[in-house]
N, C-alpha and C positions, 0 to 999 in steps of 0.2 A: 488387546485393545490398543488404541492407536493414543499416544500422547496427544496432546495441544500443538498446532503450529504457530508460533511467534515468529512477525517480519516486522523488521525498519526499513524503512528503505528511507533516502535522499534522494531527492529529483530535481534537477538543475536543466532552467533552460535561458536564453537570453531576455534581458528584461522586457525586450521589445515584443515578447510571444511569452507572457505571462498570462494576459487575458486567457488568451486560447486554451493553456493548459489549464488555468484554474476552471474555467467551465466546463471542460474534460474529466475534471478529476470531480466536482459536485455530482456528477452525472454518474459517475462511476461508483461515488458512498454511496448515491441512496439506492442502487442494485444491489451493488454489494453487501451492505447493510439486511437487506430482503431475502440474501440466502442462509440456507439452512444450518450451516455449519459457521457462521459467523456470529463472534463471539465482542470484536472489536472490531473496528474501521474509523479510524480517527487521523483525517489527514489538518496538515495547518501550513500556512503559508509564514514563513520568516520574515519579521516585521523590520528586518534590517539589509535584508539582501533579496531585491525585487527578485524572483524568479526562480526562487528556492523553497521548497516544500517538504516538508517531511511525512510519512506515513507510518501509523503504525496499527498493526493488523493481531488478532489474533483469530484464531479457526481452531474449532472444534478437534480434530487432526489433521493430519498431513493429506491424508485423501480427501479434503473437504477445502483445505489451500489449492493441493492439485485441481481440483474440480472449477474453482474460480479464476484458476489461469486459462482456460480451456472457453470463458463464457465470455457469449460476446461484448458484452461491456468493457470487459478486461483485455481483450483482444484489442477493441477499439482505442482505449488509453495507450496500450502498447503499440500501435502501429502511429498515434500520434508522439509519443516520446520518440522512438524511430526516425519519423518526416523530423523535429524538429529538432535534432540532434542533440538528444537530453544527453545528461550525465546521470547515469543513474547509480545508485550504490545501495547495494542491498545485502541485510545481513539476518539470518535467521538468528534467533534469540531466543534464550531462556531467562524469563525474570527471574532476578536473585528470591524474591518472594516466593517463589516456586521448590526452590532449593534448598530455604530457610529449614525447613520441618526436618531437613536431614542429617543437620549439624547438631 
């Protein structure tokens, strides 16, 4: 059986193309949100640096993260971070809470 997939990602775009992305990205939770394998989708905008976003995702497993890169919602966010020449930074994760039971 497949573990949990955990993502953060950072998305940075210029302040001037904040709108665009945040209606991008509303569009995108409440899909994403509606698949199967979704566990969390919880993006937020940084109340201190116009055009910085954070996301954090968990999926069911790795084949169910795979499966949402692949749809077109996600397609679509990604071809718009792409045009708008996002900064993207993204890092798979293990919550420490996850790990806690083992120590």
């Amino acid at each position: 059986m497949s573990h949990a997939a955990c993502v953060v990602a950072i998305l940075t775009v210029s302040s001037d193309q904040t709108r665009e992305l945040e209606l991008e990205l509303v569009r995108c939770i409440v899909a994403s949100r509606a698949e199967e394998g979704c566990q969390r989708y919880v993006i937020s905008r940084d109340q201190d640096h116009a055009g910085r976003f954070t996301a954090e995702e968990r999926w069911a497993s790795t084949e169910a993260f795979e499966q949402h890169l692949e749809t077109p919602h996600f397609r679509s966010l990604a071809a718009l971070l792409d045009r708008l020449d996002a900064s993207v930074q993204l890092m798979k994760v293990t919550p420490l809470d996850e790990i806690s039971d083992a120590i």
